[in-house]
N, CA, C and O atoms as CSV, one atom per row, in Angstrom:
chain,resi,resn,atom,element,x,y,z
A,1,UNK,N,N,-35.849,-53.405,204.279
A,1,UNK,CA,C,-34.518,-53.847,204.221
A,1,UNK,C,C,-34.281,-54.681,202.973
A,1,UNK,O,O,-35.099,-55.412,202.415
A,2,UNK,N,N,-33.076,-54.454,202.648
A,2,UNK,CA,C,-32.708,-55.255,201.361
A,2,UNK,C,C,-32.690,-56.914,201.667
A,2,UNK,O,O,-32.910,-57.294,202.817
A,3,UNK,N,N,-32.567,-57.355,201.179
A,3,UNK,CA,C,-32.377,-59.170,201.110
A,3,UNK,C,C,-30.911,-59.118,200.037
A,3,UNK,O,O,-30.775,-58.425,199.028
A,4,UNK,N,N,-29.929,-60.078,200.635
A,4,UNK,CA,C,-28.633,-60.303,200.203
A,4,UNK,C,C,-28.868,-61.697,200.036
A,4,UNK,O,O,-29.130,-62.531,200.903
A,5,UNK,N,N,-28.681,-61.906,198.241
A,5,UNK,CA,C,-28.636,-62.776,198.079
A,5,UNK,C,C,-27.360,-63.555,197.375
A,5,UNK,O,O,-26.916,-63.404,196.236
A,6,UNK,N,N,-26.938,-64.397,198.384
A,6,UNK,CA,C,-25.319,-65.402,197.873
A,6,UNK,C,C,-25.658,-66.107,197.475
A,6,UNK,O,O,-26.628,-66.811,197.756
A,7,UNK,N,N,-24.418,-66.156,196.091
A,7,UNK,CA,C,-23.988,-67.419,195.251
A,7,UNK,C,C,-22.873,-67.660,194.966
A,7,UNK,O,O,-21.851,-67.063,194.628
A,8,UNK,N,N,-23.300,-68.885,195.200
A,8,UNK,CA,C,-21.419,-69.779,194.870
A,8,UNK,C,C,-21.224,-69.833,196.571
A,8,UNK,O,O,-21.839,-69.304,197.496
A,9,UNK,N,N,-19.849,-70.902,196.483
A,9,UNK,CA,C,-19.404,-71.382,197.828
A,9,UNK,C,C,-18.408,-70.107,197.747
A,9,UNK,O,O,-17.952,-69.533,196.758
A,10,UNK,N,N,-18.171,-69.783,199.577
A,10,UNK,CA,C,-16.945,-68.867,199.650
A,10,UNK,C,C,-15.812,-69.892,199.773
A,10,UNK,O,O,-14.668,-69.627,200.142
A,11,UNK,N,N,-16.255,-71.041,199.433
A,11,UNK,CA,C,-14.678,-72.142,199.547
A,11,UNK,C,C,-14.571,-71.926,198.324
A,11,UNK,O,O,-13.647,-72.721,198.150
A,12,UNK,N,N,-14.742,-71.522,197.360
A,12,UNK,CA,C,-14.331,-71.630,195.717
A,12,UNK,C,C,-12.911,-72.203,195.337
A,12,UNK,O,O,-11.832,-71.834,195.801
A,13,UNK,N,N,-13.122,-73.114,194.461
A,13,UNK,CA,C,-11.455,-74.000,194.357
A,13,UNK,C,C,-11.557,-75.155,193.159
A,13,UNK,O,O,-12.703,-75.385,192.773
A,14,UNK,N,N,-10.772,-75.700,192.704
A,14,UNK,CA,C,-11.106,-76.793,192.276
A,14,UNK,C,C,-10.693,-77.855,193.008
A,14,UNK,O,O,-9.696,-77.670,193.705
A,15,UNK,N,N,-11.257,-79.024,193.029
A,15,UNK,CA,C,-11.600,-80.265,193.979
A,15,UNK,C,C,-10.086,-81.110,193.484
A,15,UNK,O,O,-9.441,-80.949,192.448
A,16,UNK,N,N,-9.840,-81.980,194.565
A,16,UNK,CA,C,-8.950,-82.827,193.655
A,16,UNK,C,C,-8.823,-84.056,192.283
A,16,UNK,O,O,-8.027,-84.652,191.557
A,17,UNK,N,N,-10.475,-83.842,192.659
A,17,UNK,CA,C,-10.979,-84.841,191.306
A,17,UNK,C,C,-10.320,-84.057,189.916
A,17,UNK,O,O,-9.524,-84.482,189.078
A,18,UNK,N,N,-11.095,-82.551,190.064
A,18,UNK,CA,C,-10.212,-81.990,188.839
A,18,UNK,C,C,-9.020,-81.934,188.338
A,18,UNK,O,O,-8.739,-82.366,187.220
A,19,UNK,N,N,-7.838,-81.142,189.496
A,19,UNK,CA,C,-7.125,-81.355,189.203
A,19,UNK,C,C,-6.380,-82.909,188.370
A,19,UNK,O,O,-5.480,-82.947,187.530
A,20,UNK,N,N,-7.056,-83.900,188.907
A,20,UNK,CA,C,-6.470,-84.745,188.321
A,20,UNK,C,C,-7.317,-85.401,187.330
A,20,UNK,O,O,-7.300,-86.568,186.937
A,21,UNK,N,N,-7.895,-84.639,187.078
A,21,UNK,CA,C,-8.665,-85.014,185.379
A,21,UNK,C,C,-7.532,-84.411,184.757
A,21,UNK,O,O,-6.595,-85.020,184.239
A,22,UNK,N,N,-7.690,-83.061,184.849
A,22,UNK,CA,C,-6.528,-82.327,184.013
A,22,UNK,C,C,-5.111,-82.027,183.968
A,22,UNK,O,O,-4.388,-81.293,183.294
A,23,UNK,N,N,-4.923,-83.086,185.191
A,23,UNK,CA,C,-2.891,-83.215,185.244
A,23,UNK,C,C,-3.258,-84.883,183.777
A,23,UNK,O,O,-2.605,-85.037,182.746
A,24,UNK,N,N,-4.355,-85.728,184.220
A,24,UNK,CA,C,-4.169,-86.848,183.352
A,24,UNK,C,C,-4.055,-86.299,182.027
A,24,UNK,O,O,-3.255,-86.706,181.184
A,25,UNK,N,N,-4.800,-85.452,181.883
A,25,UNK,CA,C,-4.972,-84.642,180.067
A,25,UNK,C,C,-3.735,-84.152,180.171
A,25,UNK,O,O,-3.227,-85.110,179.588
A,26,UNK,N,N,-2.737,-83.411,180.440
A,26,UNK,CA,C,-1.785,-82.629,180.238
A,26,UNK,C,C,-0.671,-84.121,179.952
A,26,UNK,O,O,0.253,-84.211,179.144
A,27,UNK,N,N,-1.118,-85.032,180.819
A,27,UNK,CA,C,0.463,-86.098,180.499
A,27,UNK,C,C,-0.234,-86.677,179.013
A,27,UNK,O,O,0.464,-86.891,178.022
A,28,UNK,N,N,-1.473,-86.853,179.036
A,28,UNK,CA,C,-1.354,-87.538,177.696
A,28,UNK,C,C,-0.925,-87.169,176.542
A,28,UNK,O,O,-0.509,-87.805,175.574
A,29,UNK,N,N,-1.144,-85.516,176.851
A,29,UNK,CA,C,-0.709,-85.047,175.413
A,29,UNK,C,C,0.430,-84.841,175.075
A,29,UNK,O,O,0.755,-84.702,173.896
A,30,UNK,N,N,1.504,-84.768,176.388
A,30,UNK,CA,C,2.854,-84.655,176.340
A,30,UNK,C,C,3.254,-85.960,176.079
A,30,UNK,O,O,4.124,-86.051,175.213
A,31,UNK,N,N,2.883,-86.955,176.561
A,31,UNK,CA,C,3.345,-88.588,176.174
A,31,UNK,C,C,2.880,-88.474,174.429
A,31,UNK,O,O,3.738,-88.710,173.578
A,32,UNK,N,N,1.954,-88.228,174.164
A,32,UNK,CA,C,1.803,-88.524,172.255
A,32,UNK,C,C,2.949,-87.501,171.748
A,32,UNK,O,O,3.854,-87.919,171.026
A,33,UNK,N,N,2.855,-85.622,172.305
A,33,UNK,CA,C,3.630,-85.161,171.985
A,33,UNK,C,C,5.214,-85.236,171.756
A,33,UNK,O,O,5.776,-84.509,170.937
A,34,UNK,N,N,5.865,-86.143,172.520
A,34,UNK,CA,C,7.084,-86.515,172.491
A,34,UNK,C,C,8.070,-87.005,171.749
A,34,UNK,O,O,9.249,-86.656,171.685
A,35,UNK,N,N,7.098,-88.413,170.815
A,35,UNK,CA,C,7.910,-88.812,170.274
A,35,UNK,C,C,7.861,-88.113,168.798
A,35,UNK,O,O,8.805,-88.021,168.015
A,36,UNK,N,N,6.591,-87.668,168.623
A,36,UNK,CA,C,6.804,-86.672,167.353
A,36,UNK,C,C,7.935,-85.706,167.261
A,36,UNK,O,O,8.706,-85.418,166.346
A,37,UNK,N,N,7.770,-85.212,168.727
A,37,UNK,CA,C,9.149,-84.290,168.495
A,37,UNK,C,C,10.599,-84.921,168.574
A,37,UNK,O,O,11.639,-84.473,168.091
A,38,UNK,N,N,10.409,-86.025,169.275
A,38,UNK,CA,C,12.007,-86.492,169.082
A,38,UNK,C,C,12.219,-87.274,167.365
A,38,UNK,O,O,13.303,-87.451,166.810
A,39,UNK,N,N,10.981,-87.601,166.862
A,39,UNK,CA,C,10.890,-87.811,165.206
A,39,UNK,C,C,11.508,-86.924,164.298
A,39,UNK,O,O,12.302,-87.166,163.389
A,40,UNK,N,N,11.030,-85.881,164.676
A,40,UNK,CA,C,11.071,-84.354,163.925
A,40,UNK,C,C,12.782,-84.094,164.248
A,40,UNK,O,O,13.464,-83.745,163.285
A,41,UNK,N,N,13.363,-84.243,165.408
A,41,UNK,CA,C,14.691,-84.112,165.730
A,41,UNK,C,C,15.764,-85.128,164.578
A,41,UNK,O,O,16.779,-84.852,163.940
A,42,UNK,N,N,14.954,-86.355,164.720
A,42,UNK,CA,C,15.959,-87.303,164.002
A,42,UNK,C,C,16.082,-87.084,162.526
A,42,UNK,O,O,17.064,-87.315,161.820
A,43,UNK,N,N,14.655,-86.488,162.104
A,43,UNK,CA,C,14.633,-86.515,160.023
A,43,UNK,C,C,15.393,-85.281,160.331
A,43,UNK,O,O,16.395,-85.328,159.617
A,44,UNK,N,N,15.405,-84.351,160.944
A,44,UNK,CA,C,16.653,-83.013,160.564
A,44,UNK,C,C,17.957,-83.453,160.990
A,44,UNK,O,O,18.633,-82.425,160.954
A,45,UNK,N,N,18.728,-84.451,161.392
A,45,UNK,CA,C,19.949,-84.476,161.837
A,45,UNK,C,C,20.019,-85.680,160.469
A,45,UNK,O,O,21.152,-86.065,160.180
A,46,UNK,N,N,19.048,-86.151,159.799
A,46,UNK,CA,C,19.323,-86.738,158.487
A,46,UNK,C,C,19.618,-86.096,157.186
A,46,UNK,O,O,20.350,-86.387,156.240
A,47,UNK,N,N,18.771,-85.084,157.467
A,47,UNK,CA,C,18.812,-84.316,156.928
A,47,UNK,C,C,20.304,-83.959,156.855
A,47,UNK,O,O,21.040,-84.381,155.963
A,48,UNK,N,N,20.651,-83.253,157.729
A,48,UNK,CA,C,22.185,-82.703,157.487
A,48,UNK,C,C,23.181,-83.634,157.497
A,48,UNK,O,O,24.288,-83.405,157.009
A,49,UNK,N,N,22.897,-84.612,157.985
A,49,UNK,CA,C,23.946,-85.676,156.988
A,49,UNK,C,C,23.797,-85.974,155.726
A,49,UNK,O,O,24.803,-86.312,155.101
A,50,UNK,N,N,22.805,-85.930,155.210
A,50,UNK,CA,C,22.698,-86.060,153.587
A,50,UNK,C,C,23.393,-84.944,153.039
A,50,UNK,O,O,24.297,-84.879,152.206
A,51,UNK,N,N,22.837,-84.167,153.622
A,51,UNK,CA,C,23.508,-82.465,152.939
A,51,UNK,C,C,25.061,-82.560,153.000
A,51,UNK,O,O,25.758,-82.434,151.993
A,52,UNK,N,N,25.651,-82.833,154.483
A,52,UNK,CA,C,26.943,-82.882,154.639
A,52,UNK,C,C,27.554,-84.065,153.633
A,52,UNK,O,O,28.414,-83.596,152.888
A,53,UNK,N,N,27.338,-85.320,153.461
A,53,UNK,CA,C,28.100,-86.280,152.625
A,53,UNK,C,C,27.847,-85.757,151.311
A,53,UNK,O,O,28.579,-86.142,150.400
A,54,UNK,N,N,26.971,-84.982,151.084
A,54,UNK,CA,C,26.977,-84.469,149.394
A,54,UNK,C,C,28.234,-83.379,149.067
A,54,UNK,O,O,28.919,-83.309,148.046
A,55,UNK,N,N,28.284,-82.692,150.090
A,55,UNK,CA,C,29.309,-81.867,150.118
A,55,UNK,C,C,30.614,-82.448,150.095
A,55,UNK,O,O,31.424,-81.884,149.360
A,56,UNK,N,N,30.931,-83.272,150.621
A,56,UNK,CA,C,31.866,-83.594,151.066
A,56,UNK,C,C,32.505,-84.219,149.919
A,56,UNK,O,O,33.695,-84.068,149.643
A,57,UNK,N,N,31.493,-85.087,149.111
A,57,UNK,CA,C,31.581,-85.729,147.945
A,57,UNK,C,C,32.080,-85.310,147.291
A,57,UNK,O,O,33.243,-85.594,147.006
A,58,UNK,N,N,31.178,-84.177,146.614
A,58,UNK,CA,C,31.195,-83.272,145.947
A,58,UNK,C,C,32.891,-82.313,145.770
A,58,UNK,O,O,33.417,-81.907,144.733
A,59,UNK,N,N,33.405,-82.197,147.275
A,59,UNK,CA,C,34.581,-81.169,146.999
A,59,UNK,C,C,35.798,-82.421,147.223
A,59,UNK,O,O,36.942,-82.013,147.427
A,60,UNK,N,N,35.582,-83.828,147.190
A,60,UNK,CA,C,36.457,-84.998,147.014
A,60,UNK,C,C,36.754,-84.661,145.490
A,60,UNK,O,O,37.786,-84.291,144.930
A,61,UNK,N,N,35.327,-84.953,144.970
A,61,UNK,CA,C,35.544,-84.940,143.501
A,61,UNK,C,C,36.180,-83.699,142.754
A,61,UNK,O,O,36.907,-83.904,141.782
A,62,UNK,N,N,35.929,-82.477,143.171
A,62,UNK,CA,C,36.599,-81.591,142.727
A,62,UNK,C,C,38.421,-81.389,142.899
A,62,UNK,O,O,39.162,-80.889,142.053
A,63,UNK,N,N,38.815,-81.941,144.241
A,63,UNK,CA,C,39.897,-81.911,144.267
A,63,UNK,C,C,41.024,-82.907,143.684
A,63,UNK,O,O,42.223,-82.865,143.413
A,64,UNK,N,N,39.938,-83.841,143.646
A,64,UNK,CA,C,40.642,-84.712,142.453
A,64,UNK,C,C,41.425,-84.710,141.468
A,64,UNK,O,O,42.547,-85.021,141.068
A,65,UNK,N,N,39.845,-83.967,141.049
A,65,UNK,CA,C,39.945,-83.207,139.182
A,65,UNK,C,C,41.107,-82.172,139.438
A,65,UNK,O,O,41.831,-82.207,138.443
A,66,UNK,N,N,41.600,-81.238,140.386
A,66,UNK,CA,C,41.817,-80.036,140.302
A,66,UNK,C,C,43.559,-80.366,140.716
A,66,UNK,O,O,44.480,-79.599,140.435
A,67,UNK,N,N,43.676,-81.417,141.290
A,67,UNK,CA,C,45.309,-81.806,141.723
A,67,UNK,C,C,45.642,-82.773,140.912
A,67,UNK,O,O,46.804,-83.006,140.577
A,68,UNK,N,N,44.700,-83.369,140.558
A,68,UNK,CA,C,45.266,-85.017,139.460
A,68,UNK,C,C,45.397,-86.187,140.639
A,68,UNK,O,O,45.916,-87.238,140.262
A,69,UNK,N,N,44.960,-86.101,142.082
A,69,UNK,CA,C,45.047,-86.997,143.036
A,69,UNK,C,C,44.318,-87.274,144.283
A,69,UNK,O,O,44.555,-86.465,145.180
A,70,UNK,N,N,43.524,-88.176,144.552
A,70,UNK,CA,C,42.777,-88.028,145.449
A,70,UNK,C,C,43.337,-87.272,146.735
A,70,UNK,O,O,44.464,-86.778,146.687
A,71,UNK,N,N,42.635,-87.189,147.765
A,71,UNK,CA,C,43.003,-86.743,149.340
A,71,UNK,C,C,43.477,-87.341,149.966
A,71,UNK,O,O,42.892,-88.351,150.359
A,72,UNK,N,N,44.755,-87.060,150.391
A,72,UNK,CA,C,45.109,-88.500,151.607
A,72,UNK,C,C,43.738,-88.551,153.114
A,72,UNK,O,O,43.199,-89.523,153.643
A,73,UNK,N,N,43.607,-87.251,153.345
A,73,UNK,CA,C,42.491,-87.334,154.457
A,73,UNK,C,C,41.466,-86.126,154.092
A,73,UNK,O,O,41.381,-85.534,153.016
A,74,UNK,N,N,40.637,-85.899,155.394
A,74,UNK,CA,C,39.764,-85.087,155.529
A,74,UNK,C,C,40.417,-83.526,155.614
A,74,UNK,O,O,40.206,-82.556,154.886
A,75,UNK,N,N,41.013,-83.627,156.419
A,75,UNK,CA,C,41.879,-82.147,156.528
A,75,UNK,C,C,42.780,-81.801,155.339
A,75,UNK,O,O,43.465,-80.796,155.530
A,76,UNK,N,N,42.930,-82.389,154.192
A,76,UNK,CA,C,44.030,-82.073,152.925
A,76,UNK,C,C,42.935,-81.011,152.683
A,76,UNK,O,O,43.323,-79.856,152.510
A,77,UNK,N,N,41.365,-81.321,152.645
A,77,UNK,CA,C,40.976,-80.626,151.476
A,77,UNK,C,C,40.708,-78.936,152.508
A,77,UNK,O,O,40.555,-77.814,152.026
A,78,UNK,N,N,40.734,-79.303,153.908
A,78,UNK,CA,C,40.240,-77.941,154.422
A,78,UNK,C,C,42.010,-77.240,154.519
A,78,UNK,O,O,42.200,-76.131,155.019
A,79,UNK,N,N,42.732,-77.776,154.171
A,79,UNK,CA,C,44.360,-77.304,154.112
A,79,UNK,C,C,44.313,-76.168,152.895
A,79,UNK,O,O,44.374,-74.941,152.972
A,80,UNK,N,N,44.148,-77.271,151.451
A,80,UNK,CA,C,43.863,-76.672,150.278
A,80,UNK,C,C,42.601,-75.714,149.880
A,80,UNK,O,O,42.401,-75.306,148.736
A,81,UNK,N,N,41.700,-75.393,151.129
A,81,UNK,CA,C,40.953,-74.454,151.032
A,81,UNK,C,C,39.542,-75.074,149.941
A,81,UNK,O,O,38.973,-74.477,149.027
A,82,UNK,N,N,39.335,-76.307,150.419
A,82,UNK,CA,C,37.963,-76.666,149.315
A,82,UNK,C,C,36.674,-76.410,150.453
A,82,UNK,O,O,35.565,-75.901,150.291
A,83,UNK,N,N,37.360,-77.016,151.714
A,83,UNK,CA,C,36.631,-76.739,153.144
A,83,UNK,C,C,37.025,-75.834,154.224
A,83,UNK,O,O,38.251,-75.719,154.235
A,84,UNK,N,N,36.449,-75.148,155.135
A,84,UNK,CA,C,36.479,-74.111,155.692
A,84,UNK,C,C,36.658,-74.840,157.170
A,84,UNK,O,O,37.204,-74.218,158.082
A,85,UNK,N,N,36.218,-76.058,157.342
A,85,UNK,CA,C,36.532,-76.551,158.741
A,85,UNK,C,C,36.304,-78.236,157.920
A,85,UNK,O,O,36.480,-78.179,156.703
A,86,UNK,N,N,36.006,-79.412,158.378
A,86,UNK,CA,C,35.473,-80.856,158.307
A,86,UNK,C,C,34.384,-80.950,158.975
A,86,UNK,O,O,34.329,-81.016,160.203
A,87,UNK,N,N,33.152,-80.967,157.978
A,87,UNK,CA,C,32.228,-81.035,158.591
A,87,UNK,C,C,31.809,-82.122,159.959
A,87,UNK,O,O,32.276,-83.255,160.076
A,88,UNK,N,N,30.988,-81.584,160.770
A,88,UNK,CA,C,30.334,-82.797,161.760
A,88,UNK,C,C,29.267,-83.811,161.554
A,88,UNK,O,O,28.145,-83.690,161.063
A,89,UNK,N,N,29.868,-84.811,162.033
A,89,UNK,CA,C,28.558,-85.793,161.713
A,89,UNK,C,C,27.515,-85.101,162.698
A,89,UNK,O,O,27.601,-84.479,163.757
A,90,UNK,N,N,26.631,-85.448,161.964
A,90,UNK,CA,C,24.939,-85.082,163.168
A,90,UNK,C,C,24.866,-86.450,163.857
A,90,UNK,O,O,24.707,-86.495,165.077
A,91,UNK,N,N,24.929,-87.083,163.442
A,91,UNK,CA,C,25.150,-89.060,164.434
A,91,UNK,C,C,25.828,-89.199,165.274
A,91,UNK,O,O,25.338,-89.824,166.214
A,92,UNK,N,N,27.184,-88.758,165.421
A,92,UNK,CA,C,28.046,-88.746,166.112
A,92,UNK,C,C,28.707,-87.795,166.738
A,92,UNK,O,O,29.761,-87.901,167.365
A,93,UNK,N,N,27.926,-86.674,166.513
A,93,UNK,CA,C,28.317,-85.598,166.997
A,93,UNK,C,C,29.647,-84.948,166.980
A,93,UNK,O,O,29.847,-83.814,167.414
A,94,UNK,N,N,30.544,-85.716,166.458
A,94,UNK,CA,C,32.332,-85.531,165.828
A,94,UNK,C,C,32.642,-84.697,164.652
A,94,UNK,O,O,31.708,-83.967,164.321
A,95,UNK,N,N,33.701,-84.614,163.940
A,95,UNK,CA,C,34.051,-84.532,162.605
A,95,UNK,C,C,35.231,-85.226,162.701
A,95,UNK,O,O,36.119,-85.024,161.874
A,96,UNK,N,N,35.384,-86.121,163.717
A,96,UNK,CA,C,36.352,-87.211,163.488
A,96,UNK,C,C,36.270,-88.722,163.277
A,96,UNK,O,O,37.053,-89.665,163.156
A,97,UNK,N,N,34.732,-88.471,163.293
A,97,UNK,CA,C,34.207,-90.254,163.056
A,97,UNK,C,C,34.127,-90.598,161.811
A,97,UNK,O,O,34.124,-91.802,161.556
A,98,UNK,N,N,34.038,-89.582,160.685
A,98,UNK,CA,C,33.606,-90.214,159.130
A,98,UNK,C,C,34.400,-91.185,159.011
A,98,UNK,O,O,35.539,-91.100,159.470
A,99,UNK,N,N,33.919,-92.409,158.311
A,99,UNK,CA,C,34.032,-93.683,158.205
A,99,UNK,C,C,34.964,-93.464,155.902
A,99,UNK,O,O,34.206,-93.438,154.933
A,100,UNK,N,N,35.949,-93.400,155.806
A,100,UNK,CA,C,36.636,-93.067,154.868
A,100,UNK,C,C,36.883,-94.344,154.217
A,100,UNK,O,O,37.405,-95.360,154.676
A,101,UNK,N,N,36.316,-94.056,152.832
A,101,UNK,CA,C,36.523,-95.268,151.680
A,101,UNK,C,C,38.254,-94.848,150.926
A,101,UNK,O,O,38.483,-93.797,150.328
A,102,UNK,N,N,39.054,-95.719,151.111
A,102,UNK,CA,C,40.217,-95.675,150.381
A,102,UNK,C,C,39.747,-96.056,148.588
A,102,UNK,O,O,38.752,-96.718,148.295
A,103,UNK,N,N,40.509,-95.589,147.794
A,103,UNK,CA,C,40.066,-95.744,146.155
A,103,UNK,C,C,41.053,-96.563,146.195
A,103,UNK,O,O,41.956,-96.471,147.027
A,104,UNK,N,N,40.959,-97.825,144.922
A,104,UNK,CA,C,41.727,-98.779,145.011
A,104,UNK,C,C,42.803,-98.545,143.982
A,104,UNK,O,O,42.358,-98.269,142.868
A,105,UNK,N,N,44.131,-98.590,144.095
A,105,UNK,CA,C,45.629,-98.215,143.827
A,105,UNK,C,C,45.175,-98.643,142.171
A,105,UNK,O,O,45.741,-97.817,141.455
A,106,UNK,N,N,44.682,-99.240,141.639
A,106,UNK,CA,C,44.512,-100.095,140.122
A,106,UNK,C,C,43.534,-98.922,140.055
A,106,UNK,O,O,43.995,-98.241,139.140
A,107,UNK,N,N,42.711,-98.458,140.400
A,107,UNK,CA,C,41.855,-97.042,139.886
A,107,UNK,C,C,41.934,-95.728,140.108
A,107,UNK,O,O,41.070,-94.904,139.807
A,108,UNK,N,N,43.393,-95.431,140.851
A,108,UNK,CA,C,43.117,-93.780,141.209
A,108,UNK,C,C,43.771,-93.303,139.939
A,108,UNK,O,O,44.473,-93.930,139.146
A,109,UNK,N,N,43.414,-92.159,139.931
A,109,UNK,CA,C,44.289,-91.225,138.962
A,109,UNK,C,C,45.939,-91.079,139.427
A,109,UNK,O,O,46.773,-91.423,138.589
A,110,UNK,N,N,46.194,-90.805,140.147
A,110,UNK,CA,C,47.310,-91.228,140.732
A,110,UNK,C,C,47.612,-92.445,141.425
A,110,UNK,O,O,47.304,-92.604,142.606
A,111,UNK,N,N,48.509,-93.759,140.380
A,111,UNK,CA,C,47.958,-94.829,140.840
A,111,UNK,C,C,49.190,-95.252,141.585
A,111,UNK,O,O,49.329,-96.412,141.973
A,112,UNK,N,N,50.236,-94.155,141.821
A,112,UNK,CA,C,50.953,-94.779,143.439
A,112,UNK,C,C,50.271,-94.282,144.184
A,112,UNK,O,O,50.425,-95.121,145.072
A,113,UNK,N,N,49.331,-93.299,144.776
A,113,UNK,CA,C,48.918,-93.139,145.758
A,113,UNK,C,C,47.672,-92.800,145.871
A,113,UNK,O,O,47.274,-91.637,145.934
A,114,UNK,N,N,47.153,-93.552,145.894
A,114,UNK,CA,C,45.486,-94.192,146.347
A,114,UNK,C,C,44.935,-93.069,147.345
A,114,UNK,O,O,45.691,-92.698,148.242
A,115,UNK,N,N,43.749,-92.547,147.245
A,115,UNK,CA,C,43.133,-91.770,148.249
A,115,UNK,C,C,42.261,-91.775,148.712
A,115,UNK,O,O,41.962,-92.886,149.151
A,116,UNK,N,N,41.362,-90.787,148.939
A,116,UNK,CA,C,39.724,-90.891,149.557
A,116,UNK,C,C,38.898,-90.958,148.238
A,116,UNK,O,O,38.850,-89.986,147.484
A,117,UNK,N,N,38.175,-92.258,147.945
A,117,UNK,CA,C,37.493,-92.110,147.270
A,117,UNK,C,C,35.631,-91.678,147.857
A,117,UNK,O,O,34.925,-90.936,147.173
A,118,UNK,N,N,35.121,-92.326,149.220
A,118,UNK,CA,C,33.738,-91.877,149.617
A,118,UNK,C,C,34.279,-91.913,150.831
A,118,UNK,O,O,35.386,-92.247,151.251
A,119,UNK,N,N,32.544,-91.195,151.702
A,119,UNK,CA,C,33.016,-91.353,152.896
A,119,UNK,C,C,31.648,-91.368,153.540
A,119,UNK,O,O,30.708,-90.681,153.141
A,120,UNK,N,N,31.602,-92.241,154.618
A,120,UNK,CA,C,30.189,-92.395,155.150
A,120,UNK,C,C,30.208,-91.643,156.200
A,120,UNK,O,O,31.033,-90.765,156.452
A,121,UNK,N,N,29.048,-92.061,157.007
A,121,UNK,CA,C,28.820,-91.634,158.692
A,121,UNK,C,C,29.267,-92.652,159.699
A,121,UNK,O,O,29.022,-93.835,159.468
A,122,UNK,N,N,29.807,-92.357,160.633
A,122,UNK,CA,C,30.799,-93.477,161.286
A,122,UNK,C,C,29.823,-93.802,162.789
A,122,UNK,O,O,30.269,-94.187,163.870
A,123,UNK,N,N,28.271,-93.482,162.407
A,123,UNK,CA,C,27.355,-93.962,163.249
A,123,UNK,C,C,26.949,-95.435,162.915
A,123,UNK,O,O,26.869,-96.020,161.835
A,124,UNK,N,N,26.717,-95.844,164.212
A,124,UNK,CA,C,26.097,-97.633,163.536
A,124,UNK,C,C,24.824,-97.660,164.045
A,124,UNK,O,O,24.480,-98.693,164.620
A,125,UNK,N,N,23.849,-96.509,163.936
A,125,UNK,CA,C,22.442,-96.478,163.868
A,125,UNK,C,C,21.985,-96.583,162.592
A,125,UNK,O,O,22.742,-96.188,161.705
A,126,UNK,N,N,20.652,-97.136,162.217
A,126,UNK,CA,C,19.761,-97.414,161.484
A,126,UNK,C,C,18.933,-95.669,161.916
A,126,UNK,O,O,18.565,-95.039,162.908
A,127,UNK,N,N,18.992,-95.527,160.413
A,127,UNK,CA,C,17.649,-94.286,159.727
A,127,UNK,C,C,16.168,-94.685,160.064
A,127,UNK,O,O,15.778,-95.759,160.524
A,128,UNK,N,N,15.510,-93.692,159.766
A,128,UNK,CA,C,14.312,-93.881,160.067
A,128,UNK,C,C,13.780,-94.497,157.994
A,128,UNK,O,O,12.648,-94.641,157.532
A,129,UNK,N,N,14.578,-94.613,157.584
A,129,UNK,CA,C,14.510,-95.894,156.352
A,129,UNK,C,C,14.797,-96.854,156.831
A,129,UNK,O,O,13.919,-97.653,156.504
A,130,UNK,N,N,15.424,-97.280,157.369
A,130,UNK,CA,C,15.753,-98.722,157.799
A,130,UNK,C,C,17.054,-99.285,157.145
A,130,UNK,O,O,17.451,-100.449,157.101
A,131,UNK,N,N,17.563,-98.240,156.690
A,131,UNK,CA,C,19.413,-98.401,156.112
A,131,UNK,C,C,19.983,-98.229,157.210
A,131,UNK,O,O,19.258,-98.069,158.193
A,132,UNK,N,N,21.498,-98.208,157.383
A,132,UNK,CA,C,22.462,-97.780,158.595
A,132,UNK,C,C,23.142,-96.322,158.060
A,132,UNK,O,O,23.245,-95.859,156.924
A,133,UNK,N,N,23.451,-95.940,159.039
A,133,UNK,CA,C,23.687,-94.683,158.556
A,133,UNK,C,C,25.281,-94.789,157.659
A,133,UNK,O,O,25.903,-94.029,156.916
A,134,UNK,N,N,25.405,-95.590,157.976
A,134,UNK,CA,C,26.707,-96.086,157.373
A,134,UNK,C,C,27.220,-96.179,156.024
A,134,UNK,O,O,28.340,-96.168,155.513
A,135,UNK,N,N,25.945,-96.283,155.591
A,135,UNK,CA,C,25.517,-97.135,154.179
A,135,UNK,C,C,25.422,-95.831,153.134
A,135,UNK,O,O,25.467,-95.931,151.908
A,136,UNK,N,N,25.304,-94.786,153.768
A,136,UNK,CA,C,24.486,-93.645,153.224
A,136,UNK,C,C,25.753,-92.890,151.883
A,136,UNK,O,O,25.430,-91.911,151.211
């Protein structure tokens, strides 16, 4: 006759010790993992605010040059077709919060009527520089 020889338990499983070795490993790496990714979230929404106030700048200054007068607002220039909509802040999630620098009446090119000379982010968070976004 043959001889049958068993191995291993027919309870086969992992114990609860394991499991909670390896639920502890899974939180740790999600706890380190986290804030990198919410890091990684914040330099790209800086990102596109830099990008966006350059633009924005950028087609201030052109319409300037191109009418002889600053903008009374944000919507003149998407009226006159320099912008396609007003961009959104990434901070504030709006395109109604930009924080708008008036040019002072003694310096516009048109000096009865004073316009947009800059325009910030109308968030009052601090960058991961340590400026306000305000400032930018």
């Amino acid at each position: 006759m043959e001889r049958r020889i068993r191995t291993g338990n027919p309870r086969s499983g992992f114990t609860l010790i394991e499991l909670l070795i390896v639920m502890s490993i899974v939180t740790i790496l999600v706890s380190l993992a986290i804030p990198v990714y919410q890091r990684s979230i914040l330099r790209s929404k800086e990102t596109v605010l830099k990008n966006n106030l350059f633009s924005i700048r950028q087609v201030i200054d052109e319409y300037t040059y191109d009418k002889q007068k600053a903008p009374q607002a944000l919507q003149d220039l998407v009226q006159d077709g320099y912008l396609r909509e007003v961009p959104t802040d990434p901070m504030t999630g709006s395109s109604t919060t930009w924080r708008i620098v008036m040019e002072d009446a003694l310096q516009s090119v048109d000096q009865t009527e004073p316009g947009i000379f800059d325009v910030h982010s109308g968030s009052d968070k601090t960058g991961l520089d340590g400026t306000p976004y305000a400032e930018w």
